[in-house]
Structure formats: C-alpha cells, structure tokens
C-alpha positions as CSV (number, residue, x, y, z in Angstrom):
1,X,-11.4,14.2,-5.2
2,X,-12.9,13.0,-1.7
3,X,-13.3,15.7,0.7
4,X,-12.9,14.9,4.7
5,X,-13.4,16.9,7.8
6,X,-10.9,17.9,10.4
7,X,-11.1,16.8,13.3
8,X,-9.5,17.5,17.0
9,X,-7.3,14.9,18.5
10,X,-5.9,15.4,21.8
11,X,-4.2,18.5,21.3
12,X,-3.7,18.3,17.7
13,X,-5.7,18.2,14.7
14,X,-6.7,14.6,12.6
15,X,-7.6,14.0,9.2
16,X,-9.2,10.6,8.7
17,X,-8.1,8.9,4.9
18,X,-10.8,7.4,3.5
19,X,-10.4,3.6,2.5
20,X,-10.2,3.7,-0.6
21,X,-7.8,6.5,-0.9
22,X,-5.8,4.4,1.2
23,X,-5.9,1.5,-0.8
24,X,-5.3,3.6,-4.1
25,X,-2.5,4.7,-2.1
26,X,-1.3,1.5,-1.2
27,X,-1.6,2.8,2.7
28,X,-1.6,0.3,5.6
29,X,-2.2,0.8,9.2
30,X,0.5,1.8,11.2
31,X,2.9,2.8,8.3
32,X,4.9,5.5,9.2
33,X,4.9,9.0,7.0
34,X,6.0,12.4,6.4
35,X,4.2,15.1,6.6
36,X,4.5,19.1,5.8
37,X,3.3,22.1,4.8
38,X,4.4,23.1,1.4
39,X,3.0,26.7,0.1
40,X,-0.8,26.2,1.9
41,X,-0.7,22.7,1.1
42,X,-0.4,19.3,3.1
43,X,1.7,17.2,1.6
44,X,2.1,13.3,3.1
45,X,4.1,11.1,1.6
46,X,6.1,7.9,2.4
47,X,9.6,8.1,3.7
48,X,12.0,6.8,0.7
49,X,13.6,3.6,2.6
50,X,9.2,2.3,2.1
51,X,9.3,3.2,-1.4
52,X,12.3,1.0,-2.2
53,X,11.4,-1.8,0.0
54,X,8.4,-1.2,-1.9
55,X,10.1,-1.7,-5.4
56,X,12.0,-4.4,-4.0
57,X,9.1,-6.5,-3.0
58,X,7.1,-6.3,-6.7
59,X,10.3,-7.0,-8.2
60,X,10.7,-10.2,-5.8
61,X,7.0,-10.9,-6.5
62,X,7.5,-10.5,-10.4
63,X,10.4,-12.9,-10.2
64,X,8.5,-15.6,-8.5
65,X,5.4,-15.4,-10.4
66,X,7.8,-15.7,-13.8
67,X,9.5,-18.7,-12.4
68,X,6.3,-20.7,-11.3
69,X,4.9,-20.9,-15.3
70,X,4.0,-24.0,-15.6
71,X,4.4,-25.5,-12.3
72,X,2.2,-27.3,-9.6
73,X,1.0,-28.1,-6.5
74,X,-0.5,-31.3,-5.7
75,X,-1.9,-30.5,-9.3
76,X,-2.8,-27.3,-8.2
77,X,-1.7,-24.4,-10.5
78,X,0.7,-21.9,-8.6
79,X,-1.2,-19.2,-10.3
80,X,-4.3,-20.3,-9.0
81,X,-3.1,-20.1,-5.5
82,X,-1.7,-16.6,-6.2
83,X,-4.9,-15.7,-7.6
84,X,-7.0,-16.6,-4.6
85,X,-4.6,-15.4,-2.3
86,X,-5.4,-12.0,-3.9
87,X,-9.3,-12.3,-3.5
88,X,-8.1,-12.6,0.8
C-alpha cells in the first residue's frame, strides 16, 4: 500500500496518485471519475460507460491480434509490430 499526503488545492483538498498506482489502475490523464465517501473511506472509481468501452476495446484488440497469426508486413511479423508498439 503506497501512502500519499494531502494537499490544498484552491479551495479544496488534492491527493496526488502515484504512477504506478496509476498505471496498475490503468489511469490516464484527464479521465474523468467518481468519487465518494463511503463509511470513512474514499472511494474513486471509473464511471461504468469507461469500464465497457474498456471491455470493448480488449475484446477489439483480442480479435485483431487472433486474426493477424501468420500474417505480414513487408515481411514484417504483425506481432512484432504489436510488440514494439507496446515497448512506446
């Protein structure tokens, strides 16, 4: 568990999420959220319409990976290109 500090914001208070809580999270800048108090706690979570465009988009991804086996690119494996496209 990472621990942050609270900070002060304008008039409101700020909790900075640490990178790689962010990326565990799958968390990108400017992504919208929900946030609440729930019996002492703070709970943040994605609204549902990002979790199923979410779904939607690995299931796209899936289905394109599975459907470029064996093919090429100016002899260029698709998986290879997927692969360094991954390493940014």
């Amino acid at each position: 568990m990472t621990q942050v500090i609270v900070g002060k914001w304008g008039k409101s208070l700020a909790i900075r999420v640490p990178l790689e809580v962010a990326r565990a999270a799958g968390l990108s800048d400017g992504e919208n959220v929900e946030i609440e108090a729930l019996d002492g706690d703070i709970v943040i979570r994605r609204s549902v319409g990002h979790t199923r465009e979410l779904e939607l988009a690995r299931a796209a991804a899936a289905e394109i990976v599975a459907d470029s086996k064996g093919r090429s690119l100016a002899g260029i494996q698709i998986r290879e290109l997927r692969e360094d496209g991954l390493r940014g």
